[in-house]
C-alpha positions in Angstrom: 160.2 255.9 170.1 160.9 254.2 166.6 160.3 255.8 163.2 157.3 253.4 162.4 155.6 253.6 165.5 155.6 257.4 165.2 154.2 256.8 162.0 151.3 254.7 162.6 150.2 256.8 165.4 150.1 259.7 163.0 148.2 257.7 160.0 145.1 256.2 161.9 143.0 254.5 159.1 139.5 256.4 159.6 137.4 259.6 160.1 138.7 262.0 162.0 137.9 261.5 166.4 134.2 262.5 166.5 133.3 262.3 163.2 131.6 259.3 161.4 132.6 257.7 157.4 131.3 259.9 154.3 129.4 256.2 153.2 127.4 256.0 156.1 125.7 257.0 158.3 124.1 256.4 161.9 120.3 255.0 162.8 119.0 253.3 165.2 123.0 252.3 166.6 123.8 250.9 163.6 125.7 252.2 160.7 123.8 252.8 157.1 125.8 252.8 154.0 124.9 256.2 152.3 124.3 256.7 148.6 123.7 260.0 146.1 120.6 260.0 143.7 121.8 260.6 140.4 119.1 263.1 139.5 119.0 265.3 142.8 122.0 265.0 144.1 121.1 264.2 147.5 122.5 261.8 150.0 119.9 259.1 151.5 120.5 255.5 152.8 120.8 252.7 150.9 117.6 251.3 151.5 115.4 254.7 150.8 116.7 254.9 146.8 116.4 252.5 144.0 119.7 251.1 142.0 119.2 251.0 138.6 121.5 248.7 136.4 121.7 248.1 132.5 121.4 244.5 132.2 121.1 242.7 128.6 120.9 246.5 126.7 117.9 247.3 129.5 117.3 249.7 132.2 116.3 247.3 134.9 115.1 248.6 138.3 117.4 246.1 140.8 115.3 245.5 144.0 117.5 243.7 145.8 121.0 245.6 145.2 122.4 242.0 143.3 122.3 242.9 140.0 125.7 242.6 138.8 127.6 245.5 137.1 127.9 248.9 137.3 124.6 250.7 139.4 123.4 254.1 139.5 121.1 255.2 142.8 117.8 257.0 142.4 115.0 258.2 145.0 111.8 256.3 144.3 109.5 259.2 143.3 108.3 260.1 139.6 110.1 263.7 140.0 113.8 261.8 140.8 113.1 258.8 138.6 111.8 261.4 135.2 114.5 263.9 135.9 117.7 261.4 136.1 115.9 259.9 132.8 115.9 263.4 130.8 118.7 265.6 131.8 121.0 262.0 130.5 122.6 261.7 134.2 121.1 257.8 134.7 123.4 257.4 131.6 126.2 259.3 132.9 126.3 257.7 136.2 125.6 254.3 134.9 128.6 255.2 131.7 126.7 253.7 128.8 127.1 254.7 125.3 124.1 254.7 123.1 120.9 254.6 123.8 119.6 251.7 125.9 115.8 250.3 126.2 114.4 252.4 129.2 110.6 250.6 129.1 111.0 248.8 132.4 112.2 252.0 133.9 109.1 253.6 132.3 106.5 251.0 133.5 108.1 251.8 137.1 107.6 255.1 136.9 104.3 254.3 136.0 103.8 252.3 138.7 104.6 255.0 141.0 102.1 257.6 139.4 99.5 255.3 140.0 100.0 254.8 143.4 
């Protein structure tokens, strides 16, 4: 057998047999990209958390994931959204220095205590 067929047989791009990617995950026979709240720390799929981006000095919940720049994921509930806001880990995740305008986070989080 040559050297570099040995090789690639060894070095198979991919999870391990029987296991699926860390970034996804499997429902309904498709697979779901996977991302961590910043304030929890849990995993949920994409379309369960929020991505947050600064855009323009702002805090600006992004909807529809299109947001350009660098985005941090949260869960959609007042305990997730007030906690990644406090303990500074929004910030972290989203690497800003300074202080940025957090209001349209705020009125979101508003939002979601009314409801």
């Amino acid at each position: 057998m040559h050297r570099s067929s040995v090789r690639s047989a060894r070095m198979r791009p991919g999870p391990a047999p029987g296991r699926i990617w860390e970034c996804c995950k499997k429902e309904a026979g498709r697979m779901v990209p996977v991302r961590t709240c910043v304030a929890c720390r849990e995993r949920a799929a994409r379309t369960e958390l929020l991505r947050v981006v600064v855009h323009e000095d702002r805090l600006v919940v992004d909807d529809r994931a299109v947001l350009p720049g660098r985005g941090a994921w949260v869960h959609p509930t007042v305990h997730c959204l007030d906690r990644a806001v406090t303990r500074g880990s929004l910030l972290r995740a989203l690497r800003v220095s300074g202080k940025p305008d957090i209001s349209p986070l705020e009125n979101r989080l508003k939002k979601l205590m009314d409801n």
